[in-house]
VMD Tcl script that draws the C-alpha trace (Angstrom):
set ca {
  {23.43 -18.74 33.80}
  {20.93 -18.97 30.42}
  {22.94 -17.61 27.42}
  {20.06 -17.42 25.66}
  {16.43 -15.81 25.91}
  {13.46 -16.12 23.23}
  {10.18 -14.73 23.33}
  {6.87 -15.38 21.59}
  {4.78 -12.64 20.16}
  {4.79 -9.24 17.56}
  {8.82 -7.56 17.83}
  {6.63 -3.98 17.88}
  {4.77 -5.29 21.20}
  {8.10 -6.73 22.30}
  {10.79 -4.59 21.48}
  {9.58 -1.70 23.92}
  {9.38 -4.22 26.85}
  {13.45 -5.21 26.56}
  {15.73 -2.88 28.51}
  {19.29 -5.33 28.14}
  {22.23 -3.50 26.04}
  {22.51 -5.65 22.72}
  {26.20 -5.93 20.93}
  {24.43 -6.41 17.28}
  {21.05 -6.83 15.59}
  {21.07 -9.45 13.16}
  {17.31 -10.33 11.89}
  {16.17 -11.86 8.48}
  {12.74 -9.85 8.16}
  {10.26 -11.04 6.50}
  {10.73 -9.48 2.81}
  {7.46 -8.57 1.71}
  {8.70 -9.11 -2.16}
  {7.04 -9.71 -5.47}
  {3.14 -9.04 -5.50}
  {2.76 -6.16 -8.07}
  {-0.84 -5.78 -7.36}
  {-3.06 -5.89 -4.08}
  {-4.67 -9.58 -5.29}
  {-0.83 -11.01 -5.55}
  {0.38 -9.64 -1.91}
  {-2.82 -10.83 -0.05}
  {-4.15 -14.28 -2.33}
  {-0.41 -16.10 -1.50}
  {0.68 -17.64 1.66}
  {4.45 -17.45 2.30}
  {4.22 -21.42 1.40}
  {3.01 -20.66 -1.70}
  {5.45 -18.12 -2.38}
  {8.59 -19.65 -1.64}
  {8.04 -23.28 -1.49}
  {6.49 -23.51 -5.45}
  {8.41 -24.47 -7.82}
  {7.21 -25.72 -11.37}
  {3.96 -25.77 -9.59}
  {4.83 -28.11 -7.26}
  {5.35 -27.59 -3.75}
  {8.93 -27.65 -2.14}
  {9.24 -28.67 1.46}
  {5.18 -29.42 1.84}
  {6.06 -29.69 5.89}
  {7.29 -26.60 6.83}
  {4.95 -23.79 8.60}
  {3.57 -21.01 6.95}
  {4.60 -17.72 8.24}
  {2.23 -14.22 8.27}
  {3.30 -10.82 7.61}
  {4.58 -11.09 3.92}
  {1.36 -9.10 2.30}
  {2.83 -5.68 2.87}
  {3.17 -3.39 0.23}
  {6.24 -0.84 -0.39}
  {5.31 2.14 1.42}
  {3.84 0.06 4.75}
  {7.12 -2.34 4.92}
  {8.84 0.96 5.09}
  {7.22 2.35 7.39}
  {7.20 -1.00 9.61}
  {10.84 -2.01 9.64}
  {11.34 1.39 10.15}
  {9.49 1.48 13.22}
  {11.10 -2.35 14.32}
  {14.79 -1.14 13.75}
  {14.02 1.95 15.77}
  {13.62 -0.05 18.57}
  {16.63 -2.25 17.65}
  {18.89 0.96 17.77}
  {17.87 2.15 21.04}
  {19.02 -1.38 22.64}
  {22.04 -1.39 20.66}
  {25.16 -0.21 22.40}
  {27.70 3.12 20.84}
  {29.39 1.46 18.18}
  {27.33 -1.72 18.06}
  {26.25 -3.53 15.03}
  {22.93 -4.15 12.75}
  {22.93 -6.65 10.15}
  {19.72 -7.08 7.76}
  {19.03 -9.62 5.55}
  {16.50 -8.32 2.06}
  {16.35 -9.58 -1.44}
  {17.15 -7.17 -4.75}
  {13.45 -6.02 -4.53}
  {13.48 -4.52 -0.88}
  {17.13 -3.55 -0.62}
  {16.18 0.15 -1.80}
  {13.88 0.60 0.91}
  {15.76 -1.95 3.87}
  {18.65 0.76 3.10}
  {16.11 3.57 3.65}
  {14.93 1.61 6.95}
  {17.81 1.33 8.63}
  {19.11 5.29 8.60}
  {15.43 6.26 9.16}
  {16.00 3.80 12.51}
  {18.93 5.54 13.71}
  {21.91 3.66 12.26}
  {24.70 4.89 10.24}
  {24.85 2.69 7.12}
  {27.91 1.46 6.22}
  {27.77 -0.80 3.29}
  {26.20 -4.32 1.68}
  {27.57 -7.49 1.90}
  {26.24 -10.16 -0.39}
  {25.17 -13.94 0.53}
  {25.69 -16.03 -3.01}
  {23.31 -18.87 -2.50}
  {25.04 -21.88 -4.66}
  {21.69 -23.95 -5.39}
  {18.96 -21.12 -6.67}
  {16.48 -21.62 -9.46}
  {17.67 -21.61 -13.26}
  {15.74 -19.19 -15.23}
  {15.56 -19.45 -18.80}
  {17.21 -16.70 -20.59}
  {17.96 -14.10 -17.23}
  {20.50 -13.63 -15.32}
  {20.45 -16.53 -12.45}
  {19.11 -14.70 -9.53}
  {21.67 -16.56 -6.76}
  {22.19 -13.89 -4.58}
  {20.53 -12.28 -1.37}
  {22.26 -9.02 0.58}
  {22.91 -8.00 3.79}
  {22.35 -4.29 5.01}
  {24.73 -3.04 8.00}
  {25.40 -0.41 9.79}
  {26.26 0.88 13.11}
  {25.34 2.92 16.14}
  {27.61 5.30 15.83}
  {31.09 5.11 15.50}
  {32.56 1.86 15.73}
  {35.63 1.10 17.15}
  {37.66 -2.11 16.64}
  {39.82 -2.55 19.82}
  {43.14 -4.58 20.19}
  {41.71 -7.62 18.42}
  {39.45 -6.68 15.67}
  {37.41 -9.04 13.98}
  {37.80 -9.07 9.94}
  {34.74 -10.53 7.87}
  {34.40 -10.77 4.36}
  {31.80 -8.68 2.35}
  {30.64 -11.97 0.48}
  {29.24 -15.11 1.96}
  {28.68 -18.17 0.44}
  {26.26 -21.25 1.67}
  {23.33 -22.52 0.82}
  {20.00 -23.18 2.45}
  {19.57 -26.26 4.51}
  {17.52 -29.16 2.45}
  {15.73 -32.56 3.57}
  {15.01 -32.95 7.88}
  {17.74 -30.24 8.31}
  {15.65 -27.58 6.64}
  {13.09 -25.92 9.36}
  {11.92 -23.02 8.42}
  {10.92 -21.97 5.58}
  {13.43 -19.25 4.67}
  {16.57 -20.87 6.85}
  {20.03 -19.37 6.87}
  {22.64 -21.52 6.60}
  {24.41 -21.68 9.65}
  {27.97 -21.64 8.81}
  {26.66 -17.80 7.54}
  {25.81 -16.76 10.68}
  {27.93 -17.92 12.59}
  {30.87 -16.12 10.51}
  {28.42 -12.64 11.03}
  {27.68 -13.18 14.65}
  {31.71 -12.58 15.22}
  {31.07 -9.05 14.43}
  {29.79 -8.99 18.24}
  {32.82 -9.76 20.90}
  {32.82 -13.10 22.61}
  {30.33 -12.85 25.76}
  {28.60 -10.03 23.52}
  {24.39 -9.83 23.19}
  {22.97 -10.95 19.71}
  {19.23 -9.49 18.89}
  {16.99 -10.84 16.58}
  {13.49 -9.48 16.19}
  {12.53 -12.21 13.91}
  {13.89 -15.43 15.04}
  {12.30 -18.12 13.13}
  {13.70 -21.27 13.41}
  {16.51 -20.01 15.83}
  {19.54 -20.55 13.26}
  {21.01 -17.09 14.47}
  {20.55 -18.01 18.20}
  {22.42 -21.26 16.85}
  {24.91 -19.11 15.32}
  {25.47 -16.93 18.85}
  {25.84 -19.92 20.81}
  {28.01 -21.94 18.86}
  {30.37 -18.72 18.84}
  {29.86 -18.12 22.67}
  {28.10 -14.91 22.09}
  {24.50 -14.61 24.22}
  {21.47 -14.61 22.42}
  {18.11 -12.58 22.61}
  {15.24 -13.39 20.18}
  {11.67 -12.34 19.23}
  {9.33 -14.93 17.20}
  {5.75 -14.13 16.26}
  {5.11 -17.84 15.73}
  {4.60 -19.82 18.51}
  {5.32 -23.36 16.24}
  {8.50 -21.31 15.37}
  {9.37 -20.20 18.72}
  {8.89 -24.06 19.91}
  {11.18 -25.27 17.02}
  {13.75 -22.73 18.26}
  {13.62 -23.41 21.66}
  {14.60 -27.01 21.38}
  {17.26 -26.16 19.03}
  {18.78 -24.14 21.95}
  {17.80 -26.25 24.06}
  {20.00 -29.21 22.62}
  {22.92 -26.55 22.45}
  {22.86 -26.38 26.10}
  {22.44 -29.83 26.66}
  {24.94 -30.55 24.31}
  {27.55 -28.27 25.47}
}
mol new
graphics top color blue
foreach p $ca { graphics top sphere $p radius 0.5 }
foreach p [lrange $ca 0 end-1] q [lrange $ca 1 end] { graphics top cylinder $p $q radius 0.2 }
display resetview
């Protein structure tokens, strides 16, 4: 039996096709940050935006990605509408877990109790290699948004996860998309589903959190507009299975 199942294509033309119960949602969206005016969301490619450094370009191999020229009110509205979705397949007492940046985690707090969810707090990923800016505060740190559906309700043998992760972003041929999760981080948040439990994730990427489910003996269901992403995902899970 397939632990896994990924599918190519939008999450809003997606999501209302899946019917299977989910344990947790755990998704990275893309965060739509920066771009004060109209010219800066829409003139930049996501290469440009997070692959520049000292004007030089960072990774030059990886794949651009669309859907990072929305502004505030219609990134809202949209991960609004794609965690809606999320919470109807997630069982009572499941899970959501949402990656943002300091920019978006006003309105990724917003989205997920407009969706359904019941917030219940922030966790913090410290990134140990992020860019040195002259005279500011370092900014080394992305969040996590979570909630639940509902009340949740440990068991006999409840998981206990920290509220700060640490890891950084994988460099050189193990780097694949281009805004990876380190692995060792998901695979500590994926335990917040029990073992055999369903892992969501509307926007899959490179497949780390599929990875991260596997590894962990959880089952995996993704979503990836991309179809170069979805084909570097798929052989990632693909040499889990063959490996294991």
């Amino acid at each position: 039996m397939t632990d896994w199942a990924l599918h190519t294509g939008d999450a809003l033309t997606i999501l209302p096709t899946l019917n299977t119960p989910v344990d947790a949602v755990i998704c990275d969206p893309p965060y739509n940050s920066g771009g004060r005016t109209m010219t800066e969301r829409t003139t930049r490619t996501a290469r440009e935006k997070y692959l520049t450094e000292g004007g030089r370009h960072v990774a030059p191999d990886l794949a651009d990605f669309t859907g990072e020229n929305r502004d505030q009110r219609s990134y809202l509205a949209w991960l609004s509408q794609i965690l809606a979705h999320c919470h109807r397949l997630t069982r009572p007492g499941g899970a959501a877990l949402v990656f943002t940046d300091w920019r978006q985690l006003p309105t990724t707090t917003d989205a997920l109790q407009a969706a359904g969810y019941t917030w219940r707090g922030i966790a913090a990923w410290h990134k140990p290699i992020a860019r040195p800016q002259p005279g500011r505060l370092r900014q080394e740190c992305e969040f996590i948004v979570w909630g639940s559906n509902g009340a949740m309700i440990p068991g006999n043998d409840p998981v206990y996860l920290p509220g700060h992760f640490t890891g950084s972003q994988p460099r050189g041929k193990d780097r694949q998309h281009i805004t990876q999760k380190p692995l060792d981080v998901m695979r500590q948040l994926v335990r917040i589903v029990p073992v055999g439990g369903t892992v969501l994730d509307p926007f899959a990427g490179s497949g780390t959190t599929g990875a991260a489910a596997l590894a962990e003996q959880r089952r995996f269901i993704g979503i990836e507009q991309s179809a170069h992403y979805t084909a570097v995902a798929r052989d990632r899970l693909d040499a889990f299975d063959t490996a294991a």
